[in-house]
N, C-alpha and C positions, 0 to 999 in steps of 0.2 A: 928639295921637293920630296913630299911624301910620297911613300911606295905604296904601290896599289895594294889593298886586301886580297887575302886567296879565300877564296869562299869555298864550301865542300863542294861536291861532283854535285851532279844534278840527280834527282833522282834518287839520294838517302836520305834513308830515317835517321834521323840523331835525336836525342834527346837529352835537353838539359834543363837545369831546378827552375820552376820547382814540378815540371811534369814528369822529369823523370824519375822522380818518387812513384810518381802514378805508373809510368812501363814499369818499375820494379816489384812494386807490387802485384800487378798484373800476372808480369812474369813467374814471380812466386809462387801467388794464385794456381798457375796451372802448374806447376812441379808440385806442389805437396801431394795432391793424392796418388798419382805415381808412387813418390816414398813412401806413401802409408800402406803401397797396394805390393810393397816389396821389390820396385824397380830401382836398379843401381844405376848409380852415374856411371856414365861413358865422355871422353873428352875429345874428339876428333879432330882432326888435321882442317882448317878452312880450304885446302889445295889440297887435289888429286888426281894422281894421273886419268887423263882425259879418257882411257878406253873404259874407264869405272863407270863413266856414267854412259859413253855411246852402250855401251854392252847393257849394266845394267838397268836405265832408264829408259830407253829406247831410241833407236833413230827419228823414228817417225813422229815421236813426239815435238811442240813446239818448244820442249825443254831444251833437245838435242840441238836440232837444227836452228832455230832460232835466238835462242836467248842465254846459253851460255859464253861465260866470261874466259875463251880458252885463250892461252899465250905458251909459246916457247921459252923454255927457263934460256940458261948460259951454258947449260948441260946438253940443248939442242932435246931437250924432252917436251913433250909435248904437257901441258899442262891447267887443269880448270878451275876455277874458284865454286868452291861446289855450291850447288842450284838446289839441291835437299839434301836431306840426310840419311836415310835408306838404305842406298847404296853403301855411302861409308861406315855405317854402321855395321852392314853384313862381312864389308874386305876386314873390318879390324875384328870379326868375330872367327872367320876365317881362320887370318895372319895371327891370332892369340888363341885359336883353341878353344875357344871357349865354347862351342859345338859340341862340344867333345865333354865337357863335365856337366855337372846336373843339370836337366833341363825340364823346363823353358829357361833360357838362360832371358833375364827380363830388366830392359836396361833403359835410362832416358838421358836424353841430352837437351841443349841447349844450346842458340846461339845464333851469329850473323849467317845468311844466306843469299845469294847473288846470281839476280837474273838480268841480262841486258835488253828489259825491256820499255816500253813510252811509260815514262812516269803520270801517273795520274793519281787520285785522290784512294790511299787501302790500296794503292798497286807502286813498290818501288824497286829499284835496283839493288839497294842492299835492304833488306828485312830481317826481322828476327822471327823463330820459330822454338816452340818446345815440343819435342817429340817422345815417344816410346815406340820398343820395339818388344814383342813376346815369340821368343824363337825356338822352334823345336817341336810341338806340339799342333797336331791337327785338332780343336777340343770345338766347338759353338761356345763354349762355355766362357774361352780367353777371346774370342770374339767379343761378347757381351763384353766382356771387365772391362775390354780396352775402349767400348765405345765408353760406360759408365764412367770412366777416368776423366774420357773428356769434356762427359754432359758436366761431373762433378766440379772440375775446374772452373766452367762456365758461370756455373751456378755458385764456387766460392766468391769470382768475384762481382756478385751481384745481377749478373744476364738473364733475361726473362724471354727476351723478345726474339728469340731464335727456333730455327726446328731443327730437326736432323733427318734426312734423308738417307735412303737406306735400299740397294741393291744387292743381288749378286750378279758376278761375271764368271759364274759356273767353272767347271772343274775342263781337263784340255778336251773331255767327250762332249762337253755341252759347247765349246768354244768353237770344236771342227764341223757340229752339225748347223749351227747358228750361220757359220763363216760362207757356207754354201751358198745359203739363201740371201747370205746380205751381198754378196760378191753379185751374184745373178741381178741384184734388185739396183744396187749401184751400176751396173754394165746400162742401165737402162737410163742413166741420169746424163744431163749434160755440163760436163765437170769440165774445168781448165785444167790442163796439162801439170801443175803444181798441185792440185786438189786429186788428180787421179795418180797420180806418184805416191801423195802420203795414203793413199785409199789402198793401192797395191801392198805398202809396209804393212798397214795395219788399218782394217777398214775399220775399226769400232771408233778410230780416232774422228771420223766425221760426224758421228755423234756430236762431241767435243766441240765442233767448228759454231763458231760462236757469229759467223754471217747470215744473216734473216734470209740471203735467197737459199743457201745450204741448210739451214731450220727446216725451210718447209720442204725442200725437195725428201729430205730424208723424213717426213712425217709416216709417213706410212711404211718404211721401212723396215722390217722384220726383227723384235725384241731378244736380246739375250737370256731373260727372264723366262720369256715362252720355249726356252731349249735345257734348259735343265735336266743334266742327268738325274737321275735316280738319289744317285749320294748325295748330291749338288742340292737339292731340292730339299732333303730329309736336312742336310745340316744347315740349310739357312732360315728353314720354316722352325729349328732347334733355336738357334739366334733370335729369333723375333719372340720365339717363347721365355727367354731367359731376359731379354727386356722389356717383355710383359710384367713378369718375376719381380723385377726390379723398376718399375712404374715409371721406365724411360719411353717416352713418347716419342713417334719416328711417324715417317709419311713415306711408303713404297717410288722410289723414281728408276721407272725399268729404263730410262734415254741417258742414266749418269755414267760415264766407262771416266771421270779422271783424267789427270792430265799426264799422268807416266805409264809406261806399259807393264810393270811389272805387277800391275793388280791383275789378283784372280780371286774366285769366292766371293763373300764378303766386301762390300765396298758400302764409304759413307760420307756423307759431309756434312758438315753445322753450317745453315745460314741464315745469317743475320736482318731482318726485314728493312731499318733503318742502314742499310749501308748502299745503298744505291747499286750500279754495276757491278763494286767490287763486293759483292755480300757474302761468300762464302768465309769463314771467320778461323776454319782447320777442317780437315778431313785423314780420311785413309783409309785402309783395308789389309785382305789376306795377301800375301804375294808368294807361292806355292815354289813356284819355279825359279825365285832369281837366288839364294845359295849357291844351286848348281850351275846356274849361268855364270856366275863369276868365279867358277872351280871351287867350289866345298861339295859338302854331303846334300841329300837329296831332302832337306828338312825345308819344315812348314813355317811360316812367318805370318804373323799382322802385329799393324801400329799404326801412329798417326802422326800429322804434325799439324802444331798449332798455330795461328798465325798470334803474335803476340801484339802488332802495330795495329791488326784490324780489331783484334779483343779489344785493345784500350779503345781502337777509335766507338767500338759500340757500347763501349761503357760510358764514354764521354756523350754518345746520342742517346743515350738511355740516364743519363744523367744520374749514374749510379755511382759515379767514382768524383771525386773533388780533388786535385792536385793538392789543395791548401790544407786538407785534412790530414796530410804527412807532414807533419811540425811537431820542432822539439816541445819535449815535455816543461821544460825547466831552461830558461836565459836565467843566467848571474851574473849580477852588474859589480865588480869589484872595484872601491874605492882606497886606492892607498896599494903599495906592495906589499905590505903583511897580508891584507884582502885577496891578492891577487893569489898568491901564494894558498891560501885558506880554502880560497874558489877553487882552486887546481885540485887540492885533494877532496872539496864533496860532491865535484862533479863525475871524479874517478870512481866514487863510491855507488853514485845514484848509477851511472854507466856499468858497473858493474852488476849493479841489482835488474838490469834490463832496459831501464830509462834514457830518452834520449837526451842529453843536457849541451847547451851550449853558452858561453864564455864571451864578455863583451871585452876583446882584447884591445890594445891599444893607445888606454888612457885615455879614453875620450868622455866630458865632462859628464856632468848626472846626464843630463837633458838630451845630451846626443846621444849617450848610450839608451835612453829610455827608447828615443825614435827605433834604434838599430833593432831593440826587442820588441817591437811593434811590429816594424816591416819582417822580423823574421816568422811572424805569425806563430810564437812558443806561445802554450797552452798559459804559463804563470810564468813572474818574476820575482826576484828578488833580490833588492840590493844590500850589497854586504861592506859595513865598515868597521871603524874598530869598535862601537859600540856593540854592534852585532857580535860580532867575534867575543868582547867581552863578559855579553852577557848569555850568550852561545844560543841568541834567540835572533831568526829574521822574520820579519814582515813578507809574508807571501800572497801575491796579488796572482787572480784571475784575470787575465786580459781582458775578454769579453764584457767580463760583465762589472771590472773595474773594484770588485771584492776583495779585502786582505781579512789578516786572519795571522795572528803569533803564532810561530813555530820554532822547536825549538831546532838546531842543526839537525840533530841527530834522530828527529822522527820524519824528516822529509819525503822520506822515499814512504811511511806509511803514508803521508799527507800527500801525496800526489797520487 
């Protein structure tokens, strides 16, 4: 009796060929300008102790309470599969110092991230994210870069159909005079006993509540935007000048407060019009205060994270990305063991010059190999036997359009 298959968990993203050419690209996509903009890699732990993110993400958020992956190790520790990356990025800047030498110290990562929540369509349990972080520096000016990094990713991998939304959540004097009014204005709501708990944590979170009867109660509700310190004001009306500057187009949303508590300043999101509910595609902001919440110095922070599953899903609705357009440049069909041998070393050559080449291993006859380089959608072929080899000339065919054309070995990689 055959054994039953194990299938993945419900609720991840996987990706395999030929799409996940397309996530890799994607993913790419959004790391280069980062590197071009002077952001180093960071490689972080996927597990961390659990008080990393109750402390630095918030209780009150539906990160905390709801949808993270916490378990007890064999150490009896308490332990989370981390939900962002934020957090862990500040403990390992922390725990290495890096605070402490040149700054902004300006870093990006990459990678799986885990929330236990209803899988739906752009919403999954495991995800992937690319992030940056600029630490150290109170400037509107790292402000701008860091949203400009994320329009620029967007826009490498062909996205049109997005905006970016753009607040502040003012500095702790715009926060304390705001909180008055919004406390007084929520006392007057008629809230369930779960909704006035998270409202007491942190009332901007009801913003956040994503319930049509909580949408409208809070409609009228008193804006963070309208409370603006003095500093608060001066440096985000800086930000919107400096993406003027920089001809990034953004759309004012005084009702956006995020789904973690550790924004302040500065706050933003990219959303994607073709993604339905889940439209938001990466966001993030200033986060003033959480260094010292989690025991460092009293330094200034923003960054972002990006969603990488929902990027490809709106490149896929925007019909700007093709999975099949990541195919090798070059299949070589080798006839005979002298061939095969021959094939191994010009494929190692054009591979080295940059080129992707692949190799119809196997021994399988003309005919079946011709198929294999069909289905593998390589741009050209070429079969090589001992005439080729002897005459150090192959027949190079366009797939598409069924075109050959003598070449000799040794000018291939100009000929491709």
């Amino acid at each position: 009796m055959a054994k039953a298959k194990i299938q993945a968990p419900k609720g991840v993203s996987e990706y395999v060929p030929p799409r996940s050419a397309a996530f890799e690209f994607v993913r790419e996509a959004l790391i280069t300008p980062a590197r071009k903009a002077g952001y180093q890699m960071i490689e972080l732990p996927v597990f961390e102790d659990t008080e990393l993110f109750t402390r630095g993400v918030g209780e009150s958020t539906d990160v905390v309470s709801k949808e993270m992956y916490t378990f007890e190790d064999r150490g009896g520790r308490s332990i989370t599969l981390r939900p962002e990356g934020t957090a862990g990025v500040m403990r390992a800047v922390i725990e290495h110092g890096l605070d402490r030498g040149q700054l902004p110290s300006k870093l990006w990562y990459s990678g799986a991230f885990f929330r236990a929540e209803r899988p739906q369509a752009g919403r999954y349990r495991q995800f992937y994210q690319v992030g940056i972080e600029a630490i150290g520096l109170d400037d509107p000016a790292i402000d701008a870069e860091v949203i400009a990094i994320a329009d620029a990713g967007f826009k490498a991998i062909g996205l049109r159909k997005y905006r970016l939304d753009i607040t502040s959540l003012g500095d702790a004097q715009s926060r304390a005079a705001h909180r008055v009014d919004l406390v007084k204005y929520i006392a007057g709501l008629n809230l369930d006993e779960a909704t006035q708990l998270r409202a007491a944590l942190n009332p901007l979170r009801l913003f956040d509540d994503k319930r049509p009867e909580i949408q409208k109660a809070m409609q009228d509700a008193p804006l963070l935007l309208d409370y603006l310190s003095e500093n608060s004001k001066k440096h985000f009306d800086q930000v919107k000048t400096y993406l003027d500057v920089l001809g990034i187009s953004y759309t004012l949303n005084p009702r956006m407060v995020r789904g973690l508590d550790y924004y302040t300043g500065t706050t933003f999101e990219f959303v994607h019009e073709l993604l339905g509910a889940q439209s938001g595609i990466g966001g993030g902001g200033r986060y003033d205060g959480l260094m010292s919440e989690l025991g460092g110095q009293e330094l200034s922070g923003i960054g972002f994270g990006l969603g990488v599953d929902r990027a490809l899903l709106a490149a896929e609705a925007e019909e700007v990305i093709d999975s099949q357009s990541f195919v090798s440049d070059l299949f070589i069909i080798p006839l005979g063991e002298a061939a095969k041998q021959k094939a191994l070393t010009i494929a190692a050559t054009i591979r080295a010059a940059g080129k992707t080449v692949e190799i119809a291993f196997g021994d399988r006859a003309l005919k079946g190999a011709m198929k294999g380089a069909d289905k593998s959608g390589a741009r050209y072929v070429v079969v090589l036997g001992d005439s080729e080899i002897a005459s150090a000339t192959v027949e190079l065919k366009e797939m598409k359009s069924g075109a050959t054309s003598s070449v000799k070995i040794d000018s291939l990689i100009s000929a491709l």
